[in-house]
Backbone bond lengths (Angstrom), bond angles and torsions (degrees), N, CA, C in turn:
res aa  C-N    CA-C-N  psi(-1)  N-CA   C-N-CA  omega(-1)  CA-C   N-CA-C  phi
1 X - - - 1.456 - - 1.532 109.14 -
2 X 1.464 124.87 154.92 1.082 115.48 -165.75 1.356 110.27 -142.64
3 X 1.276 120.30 138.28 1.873 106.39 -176.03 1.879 101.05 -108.80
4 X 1.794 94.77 121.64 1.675 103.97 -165.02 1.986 98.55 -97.90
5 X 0.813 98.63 113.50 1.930 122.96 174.27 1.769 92.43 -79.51
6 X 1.193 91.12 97.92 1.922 116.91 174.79 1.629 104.46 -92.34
7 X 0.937 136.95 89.96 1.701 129.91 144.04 2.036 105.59 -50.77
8 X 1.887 80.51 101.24 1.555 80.68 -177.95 1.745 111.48 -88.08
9 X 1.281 122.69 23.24 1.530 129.77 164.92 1.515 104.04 86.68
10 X 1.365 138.83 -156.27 1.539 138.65 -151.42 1.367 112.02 -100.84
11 X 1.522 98.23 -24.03 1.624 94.54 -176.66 2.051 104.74 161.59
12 X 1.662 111.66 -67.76 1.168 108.32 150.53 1.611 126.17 -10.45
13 X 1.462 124.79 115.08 1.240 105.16 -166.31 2.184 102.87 -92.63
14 X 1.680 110.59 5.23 1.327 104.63 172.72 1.226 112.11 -106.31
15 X 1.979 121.30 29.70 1.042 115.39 163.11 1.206 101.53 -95.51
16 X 0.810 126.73 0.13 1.633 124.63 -175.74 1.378 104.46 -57.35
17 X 1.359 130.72 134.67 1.615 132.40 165.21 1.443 127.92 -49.73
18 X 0.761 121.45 155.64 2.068 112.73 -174.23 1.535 103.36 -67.92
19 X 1.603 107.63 -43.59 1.463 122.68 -161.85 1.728 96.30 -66.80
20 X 1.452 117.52 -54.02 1.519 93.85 172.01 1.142 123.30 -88.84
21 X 1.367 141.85 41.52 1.018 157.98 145.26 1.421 117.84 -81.33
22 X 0.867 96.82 -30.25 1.973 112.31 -178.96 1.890 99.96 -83.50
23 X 1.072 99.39 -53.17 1.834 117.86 -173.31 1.494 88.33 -65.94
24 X 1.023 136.65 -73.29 1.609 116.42 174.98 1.487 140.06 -24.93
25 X 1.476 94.24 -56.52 1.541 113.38 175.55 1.234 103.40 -55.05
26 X 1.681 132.08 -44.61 1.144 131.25 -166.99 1.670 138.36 -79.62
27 X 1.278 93.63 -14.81 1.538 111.02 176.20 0.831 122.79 -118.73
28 X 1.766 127.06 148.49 1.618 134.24 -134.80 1.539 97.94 -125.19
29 X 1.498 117.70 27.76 1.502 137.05 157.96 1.720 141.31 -163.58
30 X 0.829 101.75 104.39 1.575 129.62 -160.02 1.118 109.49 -81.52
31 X 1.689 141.15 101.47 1.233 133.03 163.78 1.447 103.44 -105.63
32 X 1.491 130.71 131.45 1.284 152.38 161.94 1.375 130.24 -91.81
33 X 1.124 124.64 173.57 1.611 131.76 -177.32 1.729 102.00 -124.23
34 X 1.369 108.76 63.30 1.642 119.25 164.44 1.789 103.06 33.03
35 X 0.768 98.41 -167.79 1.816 118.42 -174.03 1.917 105.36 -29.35
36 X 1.242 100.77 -3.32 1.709 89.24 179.05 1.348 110.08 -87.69
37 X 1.543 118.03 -21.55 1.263 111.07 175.54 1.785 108.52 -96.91
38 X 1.342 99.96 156.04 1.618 91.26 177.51 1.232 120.87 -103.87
39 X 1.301 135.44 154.19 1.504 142.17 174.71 1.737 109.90 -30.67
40 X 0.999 142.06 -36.52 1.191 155.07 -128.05 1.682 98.30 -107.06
41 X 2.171 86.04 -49.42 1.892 61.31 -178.91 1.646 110.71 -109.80
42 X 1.571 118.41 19.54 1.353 131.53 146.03 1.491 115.29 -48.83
43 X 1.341 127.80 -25.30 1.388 132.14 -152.08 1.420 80.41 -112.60
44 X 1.272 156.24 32.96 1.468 155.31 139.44 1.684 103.10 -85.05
45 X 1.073 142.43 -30.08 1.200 159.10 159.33 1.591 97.52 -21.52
46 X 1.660 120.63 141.75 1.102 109.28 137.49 1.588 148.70 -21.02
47 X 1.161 142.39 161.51 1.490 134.57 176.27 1.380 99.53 -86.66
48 X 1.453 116.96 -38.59 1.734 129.13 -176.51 1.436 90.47 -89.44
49 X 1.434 151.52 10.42 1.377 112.60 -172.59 1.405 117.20 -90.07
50 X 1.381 131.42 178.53 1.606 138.95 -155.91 1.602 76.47 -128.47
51 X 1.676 101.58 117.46 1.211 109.27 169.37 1.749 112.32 -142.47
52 X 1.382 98.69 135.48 1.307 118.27 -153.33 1.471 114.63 -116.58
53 X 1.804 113.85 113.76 1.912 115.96 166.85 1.061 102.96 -36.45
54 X 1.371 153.21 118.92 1.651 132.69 135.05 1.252 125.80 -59.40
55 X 1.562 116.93 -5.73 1.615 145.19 -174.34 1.785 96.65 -48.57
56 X 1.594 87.77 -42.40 1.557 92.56 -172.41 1.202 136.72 -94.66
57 X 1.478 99.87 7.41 1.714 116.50 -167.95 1.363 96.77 -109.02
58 X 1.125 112.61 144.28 1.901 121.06 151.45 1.809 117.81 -75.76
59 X 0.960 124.04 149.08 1.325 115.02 156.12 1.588 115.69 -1.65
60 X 1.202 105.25 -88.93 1.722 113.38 -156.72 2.150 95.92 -45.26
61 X 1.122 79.43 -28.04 1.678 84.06 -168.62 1.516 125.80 -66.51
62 X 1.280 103.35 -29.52 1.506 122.24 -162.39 1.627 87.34 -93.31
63 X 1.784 121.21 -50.48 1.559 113.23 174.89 1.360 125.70 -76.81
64 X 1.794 118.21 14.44 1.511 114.68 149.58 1.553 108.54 -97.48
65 X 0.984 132.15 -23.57 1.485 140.58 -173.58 1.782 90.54 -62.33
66 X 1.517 124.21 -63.83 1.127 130.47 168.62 1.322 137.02 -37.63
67 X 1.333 103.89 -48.09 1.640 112.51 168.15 1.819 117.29 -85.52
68 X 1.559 122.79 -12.24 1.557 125.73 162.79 1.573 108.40 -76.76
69 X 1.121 93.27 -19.27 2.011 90.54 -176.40 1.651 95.14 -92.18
70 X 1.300 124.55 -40.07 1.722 109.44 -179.64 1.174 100.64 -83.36
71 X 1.304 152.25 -32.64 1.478 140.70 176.05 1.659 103.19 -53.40
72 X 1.296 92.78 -46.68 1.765 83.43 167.37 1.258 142.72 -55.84
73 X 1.115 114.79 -7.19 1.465 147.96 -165.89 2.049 103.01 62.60
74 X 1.421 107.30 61.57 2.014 104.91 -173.77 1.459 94.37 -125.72
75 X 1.165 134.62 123.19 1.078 134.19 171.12 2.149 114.68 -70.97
76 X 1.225 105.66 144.30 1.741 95.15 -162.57 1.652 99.19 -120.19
77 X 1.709 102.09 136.67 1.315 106.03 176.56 1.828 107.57 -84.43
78 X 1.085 92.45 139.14 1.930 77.57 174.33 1.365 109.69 -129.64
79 X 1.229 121.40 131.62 1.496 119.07 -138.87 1.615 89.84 -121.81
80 X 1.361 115.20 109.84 1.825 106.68 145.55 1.427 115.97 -138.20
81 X 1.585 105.84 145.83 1.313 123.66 -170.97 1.716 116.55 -53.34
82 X 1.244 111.38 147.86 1.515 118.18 174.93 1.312 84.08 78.84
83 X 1.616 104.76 -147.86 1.873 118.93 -156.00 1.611 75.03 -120.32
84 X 1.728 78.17 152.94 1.942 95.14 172.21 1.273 107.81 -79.11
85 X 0.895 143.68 -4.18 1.886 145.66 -168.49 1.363 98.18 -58.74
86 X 1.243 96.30 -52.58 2.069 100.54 -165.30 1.371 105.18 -113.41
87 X 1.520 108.86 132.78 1.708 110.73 150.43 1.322 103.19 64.33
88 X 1.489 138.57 37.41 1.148 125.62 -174.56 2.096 122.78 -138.80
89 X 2.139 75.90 19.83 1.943 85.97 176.49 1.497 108.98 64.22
90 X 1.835 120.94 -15.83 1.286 89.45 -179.20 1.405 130.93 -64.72
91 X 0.862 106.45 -21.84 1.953 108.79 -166.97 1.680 103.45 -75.96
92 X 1.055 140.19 -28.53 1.186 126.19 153.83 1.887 125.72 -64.67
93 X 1.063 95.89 -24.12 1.462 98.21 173.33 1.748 121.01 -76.49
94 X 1.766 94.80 -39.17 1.397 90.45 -170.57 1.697 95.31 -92.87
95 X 1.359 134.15 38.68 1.472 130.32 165.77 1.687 105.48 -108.42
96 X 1.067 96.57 -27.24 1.896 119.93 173.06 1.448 90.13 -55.90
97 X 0.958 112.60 -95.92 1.312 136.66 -178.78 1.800 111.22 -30.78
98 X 0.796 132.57 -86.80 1.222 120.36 158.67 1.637 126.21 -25.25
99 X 1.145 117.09 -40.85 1.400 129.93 -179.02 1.966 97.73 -66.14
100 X 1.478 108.43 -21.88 1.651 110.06 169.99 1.034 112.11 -107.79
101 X 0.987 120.07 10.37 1.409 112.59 168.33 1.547 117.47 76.95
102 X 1.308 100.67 22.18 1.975 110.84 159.34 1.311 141.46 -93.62
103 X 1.450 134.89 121.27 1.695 123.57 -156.93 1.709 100.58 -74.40
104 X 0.921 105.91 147.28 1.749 118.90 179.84 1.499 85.60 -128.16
105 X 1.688 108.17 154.16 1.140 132.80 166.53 1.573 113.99 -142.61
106 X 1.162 128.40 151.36 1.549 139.03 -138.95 1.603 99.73 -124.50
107 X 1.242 140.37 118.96 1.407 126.29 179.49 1.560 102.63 -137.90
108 X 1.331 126.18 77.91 1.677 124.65 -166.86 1.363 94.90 -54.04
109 X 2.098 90.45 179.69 1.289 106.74 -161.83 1.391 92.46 -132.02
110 X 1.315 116.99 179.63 1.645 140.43 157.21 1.903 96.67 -57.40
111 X 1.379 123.16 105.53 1.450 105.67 178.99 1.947 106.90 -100.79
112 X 1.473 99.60 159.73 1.660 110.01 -161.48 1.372 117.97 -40.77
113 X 1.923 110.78 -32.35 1.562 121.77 -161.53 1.790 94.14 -69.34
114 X 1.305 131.45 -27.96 1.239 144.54 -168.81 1.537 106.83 -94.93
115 X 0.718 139.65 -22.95 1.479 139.70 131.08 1.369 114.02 -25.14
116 X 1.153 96.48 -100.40 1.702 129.50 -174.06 1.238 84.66 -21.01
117 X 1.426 122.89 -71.77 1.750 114.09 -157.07 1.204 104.19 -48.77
118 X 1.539 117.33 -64.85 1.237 113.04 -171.33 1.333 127.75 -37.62
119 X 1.614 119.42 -37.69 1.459 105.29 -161.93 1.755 86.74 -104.75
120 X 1.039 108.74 24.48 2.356 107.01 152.96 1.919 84.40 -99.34
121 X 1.181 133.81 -22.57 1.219 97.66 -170.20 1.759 109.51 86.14
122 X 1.258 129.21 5.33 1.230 138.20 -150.02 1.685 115.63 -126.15
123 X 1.343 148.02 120.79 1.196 159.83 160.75 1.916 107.92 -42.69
124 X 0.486 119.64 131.66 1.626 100.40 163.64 1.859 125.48 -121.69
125 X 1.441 100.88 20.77 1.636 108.19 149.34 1.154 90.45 -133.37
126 X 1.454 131.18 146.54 1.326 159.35 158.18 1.684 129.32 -126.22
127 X 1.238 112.38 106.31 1.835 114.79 -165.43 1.348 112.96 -35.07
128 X 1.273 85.19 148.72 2.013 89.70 -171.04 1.287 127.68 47.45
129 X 1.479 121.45 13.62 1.063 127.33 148.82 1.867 120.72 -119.03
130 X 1.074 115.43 -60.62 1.121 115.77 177.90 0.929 124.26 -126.93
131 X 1.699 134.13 137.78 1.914 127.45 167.58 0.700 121.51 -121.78
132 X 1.625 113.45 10.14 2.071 106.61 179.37 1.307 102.80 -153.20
133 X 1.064 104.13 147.88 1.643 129.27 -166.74 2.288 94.11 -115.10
134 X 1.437 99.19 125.14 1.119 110.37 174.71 1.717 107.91 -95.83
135 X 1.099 122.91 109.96 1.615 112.13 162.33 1.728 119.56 -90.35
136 X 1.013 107.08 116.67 1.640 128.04 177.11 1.278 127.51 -137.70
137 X 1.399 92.86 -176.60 1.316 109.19 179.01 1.913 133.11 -157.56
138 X 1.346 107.36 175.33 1.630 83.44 -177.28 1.437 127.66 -107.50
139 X 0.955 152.54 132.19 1.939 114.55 -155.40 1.744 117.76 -62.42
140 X 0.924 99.11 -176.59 1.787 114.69 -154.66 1.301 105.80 -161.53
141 X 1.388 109.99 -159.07 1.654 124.02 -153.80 1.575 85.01 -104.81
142 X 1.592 112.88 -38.45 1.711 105.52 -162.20 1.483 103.68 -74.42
143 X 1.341 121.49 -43.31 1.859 126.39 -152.25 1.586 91.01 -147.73
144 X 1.447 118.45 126.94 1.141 141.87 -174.19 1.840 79.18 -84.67
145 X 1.623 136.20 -177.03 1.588 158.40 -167.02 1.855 88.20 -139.86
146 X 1.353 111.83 114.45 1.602 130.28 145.98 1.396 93.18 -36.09
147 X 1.299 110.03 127.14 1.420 121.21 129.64 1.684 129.76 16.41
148 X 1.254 110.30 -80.85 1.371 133.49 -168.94 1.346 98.53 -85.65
149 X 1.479 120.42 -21.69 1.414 98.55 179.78 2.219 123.26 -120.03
150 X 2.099 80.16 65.37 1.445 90.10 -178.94 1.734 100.45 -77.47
151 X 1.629 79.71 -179.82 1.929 96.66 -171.06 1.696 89.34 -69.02
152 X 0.799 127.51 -52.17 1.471 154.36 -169.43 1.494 87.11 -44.73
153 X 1.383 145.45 -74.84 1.272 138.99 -176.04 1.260 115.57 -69.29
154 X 1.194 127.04 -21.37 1.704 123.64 151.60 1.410 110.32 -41.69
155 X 1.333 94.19 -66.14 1.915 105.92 -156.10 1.671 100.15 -54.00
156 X 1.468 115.51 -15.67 1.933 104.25 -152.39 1.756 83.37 -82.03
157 X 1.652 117.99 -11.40 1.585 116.07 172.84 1.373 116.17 -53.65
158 X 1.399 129.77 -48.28 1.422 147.13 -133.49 1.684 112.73 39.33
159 X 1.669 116.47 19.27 1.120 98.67 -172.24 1.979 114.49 -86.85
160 X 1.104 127.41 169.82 1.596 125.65 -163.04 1.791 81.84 -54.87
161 X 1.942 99.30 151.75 1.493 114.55 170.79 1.626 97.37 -114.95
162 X 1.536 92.99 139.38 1.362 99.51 167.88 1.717 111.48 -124.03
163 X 1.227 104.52 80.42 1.563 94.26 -178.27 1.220 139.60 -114.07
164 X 1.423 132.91 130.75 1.065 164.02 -100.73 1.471 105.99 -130.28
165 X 1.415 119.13 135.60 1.767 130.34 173.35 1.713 101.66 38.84
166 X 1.177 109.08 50.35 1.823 101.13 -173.51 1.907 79.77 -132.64
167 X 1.099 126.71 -42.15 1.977 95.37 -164.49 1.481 124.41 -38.61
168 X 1.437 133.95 7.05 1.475 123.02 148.58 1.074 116.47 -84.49
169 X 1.445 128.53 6.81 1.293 141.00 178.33 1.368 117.33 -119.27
170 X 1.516 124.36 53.14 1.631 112.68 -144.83 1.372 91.09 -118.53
171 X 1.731 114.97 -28.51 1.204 107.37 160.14 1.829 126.53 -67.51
172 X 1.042 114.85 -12.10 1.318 111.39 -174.94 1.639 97.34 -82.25
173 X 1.752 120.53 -53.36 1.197 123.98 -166.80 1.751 104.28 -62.77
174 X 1.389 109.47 -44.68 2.003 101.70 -174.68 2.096 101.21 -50.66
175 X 2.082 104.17 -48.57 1.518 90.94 179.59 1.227 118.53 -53.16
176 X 1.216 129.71 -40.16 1.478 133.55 -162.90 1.402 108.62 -60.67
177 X 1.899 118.35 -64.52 0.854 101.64 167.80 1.215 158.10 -80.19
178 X 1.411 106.71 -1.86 1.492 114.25 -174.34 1.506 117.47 -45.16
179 X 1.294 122.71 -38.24 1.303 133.26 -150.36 1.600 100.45 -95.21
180 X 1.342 109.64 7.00 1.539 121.76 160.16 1.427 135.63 -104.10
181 X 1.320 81.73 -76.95 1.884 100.63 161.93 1.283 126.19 -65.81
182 X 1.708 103.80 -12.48 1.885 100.01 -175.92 1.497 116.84 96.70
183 X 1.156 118.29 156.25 1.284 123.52 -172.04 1.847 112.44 -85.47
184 X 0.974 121.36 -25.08 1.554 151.62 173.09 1.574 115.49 -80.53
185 X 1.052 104.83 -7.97 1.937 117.66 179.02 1.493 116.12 -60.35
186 X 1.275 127.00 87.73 1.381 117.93 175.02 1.852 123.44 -40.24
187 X 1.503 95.53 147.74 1.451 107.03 -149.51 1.809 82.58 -137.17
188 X 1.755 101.08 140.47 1.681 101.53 164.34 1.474 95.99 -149.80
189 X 1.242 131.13 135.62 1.344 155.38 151.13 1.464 125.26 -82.83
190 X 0.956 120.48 68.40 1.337 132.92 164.17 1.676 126.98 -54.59
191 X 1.128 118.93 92.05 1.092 123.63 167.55 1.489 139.13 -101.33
192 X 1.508 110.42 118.18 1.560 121.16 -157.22 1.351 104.86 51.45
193 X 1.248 103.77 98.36 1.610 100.38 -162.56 1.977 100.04 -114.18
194 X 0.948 114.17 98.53 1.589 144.79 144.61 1.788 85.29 132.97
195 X 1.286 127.58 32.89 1.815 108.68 151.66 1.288 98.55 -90.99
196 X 1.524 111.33 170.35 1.457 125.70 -157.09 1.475 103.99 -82.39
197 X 1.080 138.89 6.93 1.562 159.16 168.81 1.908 120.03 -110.36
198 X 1.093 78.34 -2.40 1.789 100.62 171.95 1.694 100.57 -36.96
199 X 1.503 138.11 116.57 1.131 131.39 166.62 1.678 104.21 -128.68
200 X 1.746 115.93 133.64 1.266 125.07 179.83 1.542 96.12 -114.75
201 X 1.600 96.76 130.83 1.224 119.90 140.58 1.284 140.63 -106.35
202 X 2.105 112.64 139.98 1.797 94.53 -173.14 1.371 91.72 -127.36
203 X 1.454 102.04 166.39 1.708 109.17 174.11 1.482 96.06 -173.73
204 X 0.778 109.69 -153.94 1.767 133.44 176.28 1.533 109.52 -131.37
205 X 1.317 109.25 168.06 1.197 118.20 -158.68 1.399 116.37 -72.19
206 X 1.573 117.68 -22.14 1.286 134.16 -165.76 1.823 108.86 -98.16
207 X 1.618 106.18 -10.12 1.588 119.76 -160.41 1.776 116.51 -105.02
208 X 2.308 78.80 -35.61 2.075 80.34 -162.33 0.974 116.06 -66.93
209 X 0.871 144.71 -44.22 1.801 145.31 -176.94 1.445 101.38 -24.28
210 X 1.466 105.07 -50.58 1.471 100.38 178.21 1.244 133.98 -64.75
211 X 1.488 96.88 -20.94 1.683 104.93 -160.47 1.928 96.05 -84.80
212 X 1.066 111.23 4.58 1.794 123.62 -149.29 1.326 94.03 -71.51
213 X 1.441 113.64 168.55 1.494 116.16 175.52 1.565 110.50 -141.53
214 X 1.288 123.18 123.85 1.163 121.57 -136.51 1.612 99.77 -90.87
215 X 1.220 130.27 40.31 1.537 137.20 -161.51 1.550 76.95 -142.56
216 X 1.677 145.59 -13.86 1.637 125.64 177.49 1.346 73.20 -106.77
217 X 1.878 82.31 120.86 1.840 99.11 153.33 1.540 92.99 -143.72
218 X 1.712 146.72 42.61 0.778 127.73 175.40 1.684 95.71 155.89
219 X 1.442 104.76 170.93 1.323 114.95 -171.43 1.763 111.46 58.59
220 X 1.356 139.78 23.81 1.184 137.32 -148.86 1.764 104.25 -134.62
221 X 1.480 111.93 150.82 1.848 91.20 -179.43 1.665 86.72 -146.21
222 X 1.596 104.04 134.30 1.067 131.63 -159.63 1.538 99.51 -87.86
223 X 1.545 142.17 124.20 1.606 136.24 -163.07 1.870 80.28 -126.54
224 X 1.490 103.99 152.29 1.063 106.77 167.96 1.459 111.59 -150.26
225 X 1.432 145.02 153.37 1.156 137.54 168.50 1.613 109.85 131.02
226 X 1.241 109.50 149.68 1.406 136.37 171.80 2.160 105.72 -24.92
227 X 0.900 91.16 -51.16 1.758 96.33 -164.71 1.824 82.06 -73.57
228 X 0.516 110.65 26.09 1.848 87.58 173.12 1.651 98.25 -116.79
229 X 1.508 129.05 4.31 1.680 131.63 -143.86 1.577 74.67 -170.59
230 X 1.163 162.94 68.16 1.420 129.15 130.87 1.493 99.76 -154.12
231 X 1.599 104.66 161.39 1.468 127.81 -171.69 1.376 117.04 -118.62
232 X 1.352 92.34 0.81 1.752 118.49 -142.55 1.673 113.46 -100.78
233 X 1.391 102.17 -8.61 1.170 121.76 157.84 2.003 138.94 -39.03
234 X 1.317 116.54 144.67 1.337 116.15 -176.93 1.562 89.68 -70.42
235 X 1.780 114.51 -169.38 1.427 140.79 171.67 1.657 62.98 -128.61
236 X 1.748 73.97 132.77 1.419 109.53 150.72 1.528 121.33 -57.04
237 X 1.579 105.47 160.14 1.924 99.70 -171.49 1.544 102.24 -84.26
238 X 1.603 117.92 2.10 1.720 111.28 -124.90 2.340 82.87 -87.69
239 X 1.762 89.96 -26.02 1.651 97.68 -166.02 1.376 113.14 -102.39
240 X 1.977 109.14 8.60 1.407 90.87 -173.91 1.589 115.28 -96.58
241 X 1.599 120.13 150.97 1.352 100.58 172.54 0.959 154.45 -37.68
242 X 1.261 119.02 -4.30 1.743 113.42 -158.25 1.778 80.58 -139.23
243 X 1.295 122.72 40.62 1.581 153.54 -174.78 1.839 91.79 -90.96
244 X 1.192 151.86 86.79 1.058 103.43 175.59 1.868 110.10 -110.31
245 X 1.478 107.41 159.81 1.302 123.44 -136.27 1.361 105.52 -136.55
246 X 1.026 132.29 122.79 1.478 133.76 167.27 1.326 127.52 -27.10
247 X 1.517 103.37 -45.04 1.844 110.72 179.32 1.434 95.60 -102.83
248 X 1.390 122.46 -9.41 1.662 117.87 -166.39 1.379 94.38 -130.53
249 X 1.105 110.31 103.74 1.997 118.55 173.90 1.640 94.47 -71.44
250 X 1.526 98.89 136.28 1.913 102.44 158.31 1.890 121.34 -22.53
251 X 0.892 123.31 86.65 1.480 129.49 159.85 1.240 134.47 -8.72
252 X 1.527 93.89 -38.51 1.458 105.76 178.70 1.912 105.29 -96.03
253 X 0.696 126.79 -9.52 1.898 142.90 174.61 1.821 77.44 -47.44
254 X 1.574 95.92 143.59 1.783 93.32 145.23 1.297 129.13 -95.80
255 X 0.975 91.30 136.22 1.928 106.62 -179.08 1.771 107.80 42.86
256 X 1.257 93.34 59.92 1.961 119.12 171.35 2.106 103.84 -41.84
257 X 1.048 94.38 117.05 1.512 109.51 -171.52 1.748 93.35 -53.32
258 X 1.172 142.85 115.88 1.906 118.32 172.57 1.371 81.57 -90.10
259 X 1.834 80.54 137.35 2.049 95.08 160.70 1.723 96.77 -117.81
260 X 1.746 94.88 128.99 1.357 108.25 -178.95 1.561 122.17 -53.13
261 X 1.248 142.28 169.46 1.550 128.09 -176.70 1.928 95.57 -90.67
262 X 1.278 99.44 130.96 1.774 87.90 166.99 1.579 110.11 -94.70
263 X 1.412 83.22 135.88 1.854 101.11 174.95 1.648 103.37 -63.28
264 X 1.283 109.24 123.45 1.533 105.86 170.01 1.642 124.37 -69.29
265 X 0.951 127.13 133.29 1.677 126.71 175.87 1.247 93.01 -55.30
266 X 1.909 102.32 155.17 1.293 110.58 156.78 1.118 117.45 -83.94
267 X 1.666 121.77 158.03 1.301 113.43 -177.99 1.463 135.73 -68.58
268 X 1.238 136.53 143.14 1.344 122.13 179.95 1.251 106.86 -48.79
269 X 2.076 110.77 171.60 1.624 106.04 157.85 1.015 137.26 -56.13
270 X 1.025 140.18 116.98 1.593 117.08 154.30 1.735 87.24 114.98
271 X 1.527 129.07 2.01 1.439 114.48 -177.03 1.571 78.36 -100.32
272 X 1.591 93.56 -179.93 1.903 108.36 -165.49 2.113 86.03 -116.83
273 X 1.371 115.22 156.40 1.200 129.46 -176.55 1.755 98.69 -135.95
């Protein structure tokens, strides 16, 4: 029996992946992450399944709930919002778990920072301006920040910020960064970003506080950087003609030979891919 760790995506219940959509339907125990997941894609669940708040469990709690459902012989969906990569308790759970000798399987999600962009409508590297996206955060009650990885050594990047469980901290992050990015640095606050209550705020770094609304105290991800405000950007090399490309010969070549894409065979039996 196996307990499958679903990244059920930002909130949207048709971002959800097909693959954990399928892994849901299929198992006859459901542990969730309280109000982060929504009703919608709870109702993929069995009609008989045993589905469980984890809101209310601690650790030890959630890995006996886990091991009574595989002693049972029930395989268990375990549901947390966004992608499991980041911030999402799995890796302590699935060392538990392993440490008993239970198979876990991993099925990511649509995670929140990928949201957010989307509903600005916005890229967040743009040529000659930006190529890396920092994901962070600010410390808290759950995870104290290493040393080396202050806001302050982000910002000396200028690369786009994507940061995470910090809007009660929004005054600390606008001081921090100003003295990097500038006082004029476009700023977006995304809150619950693709649920149907989804509200964006924009400003600059020197403005948002003001623009704030005192009902976001959580669930919200703070974007920062140049590409969220500019037009001012290169074209990428990847579309220009004189690009040249394996399936796309230089444009400007005369009469460029096209070589068709070959479909790869499937693999024989029994070979490894």
């Amino acid at each position: 029996m196996t307990v499958h760790f679903i990244g059920a995506g930002p909130g949207a219940p048709d971002l959800l992946t097909i693959r954990g959509q399928k892994i849901i339907s299929q198992c006859p125990v459901c542990l969730y992450a309280g109000s982060l997941i929504p009703n919608e894609i709870l109702a993929y669940c069995p009609s008989n399944a045993t589905i469980i708040n984890t809101a209310l469990l601690d650790l030890d709690g959630i890995i006996e709930e886990c091991r009574n459902a595989t002693n049972a012989g029930h395989d268990v969906a375990r549901l947390h919002s966004g992608d499991l990569s980041i911030w999402s308790a799995m890796g302590e759970q699935i060392r538990l778990l392993k440490q008993a000798k239970i198979d876990v399987s991993i099925t990511p999600g649509v995670p929140s920072f990928a949201a957010a962009a989307a509903s600005l409508g916005t890229e967040l590297t743009l040529p000659g301006l930006v190529q890396s996206v920092v994901l962070t955060r600010t410390p808290g009650r759950a995870s104290a920040m290493p040393d080396n990885e202050s806001l302050e050594n982000f910002a000396k990047t200028g690369a786009t910020l994507a940061i995470h469980l910090s809007i009660h901290n929004l005054n600390y992050v606008t001081n921090t960064l100003i003295p990097f990015y500038g006082a004029d640095c476009p700023v977006a606050i995304i809150y619950r970003a693709s649920w149907p209550d989804q509200h964006i705020i924009t400003g600059l770094l020197s403005t948002i506080q003001n623009e704030m609304s005192e009902e976001i105290e959580r669930t919200a991800i703070i974007l920062v950087g140049a590409c969220l405000d500019d037009d001012g950007f290169e074209n990428s090399r990847l579309y220009a003609s004189d690009y040249d490309r394996r399936f796309r010969p230089n444009s400007n070549q005369a009469n460029p030979k096209q070589e068709t894409p070959k479909q790869e065979k499937p693999a024989r039996k029994g070979t490894k891919t």
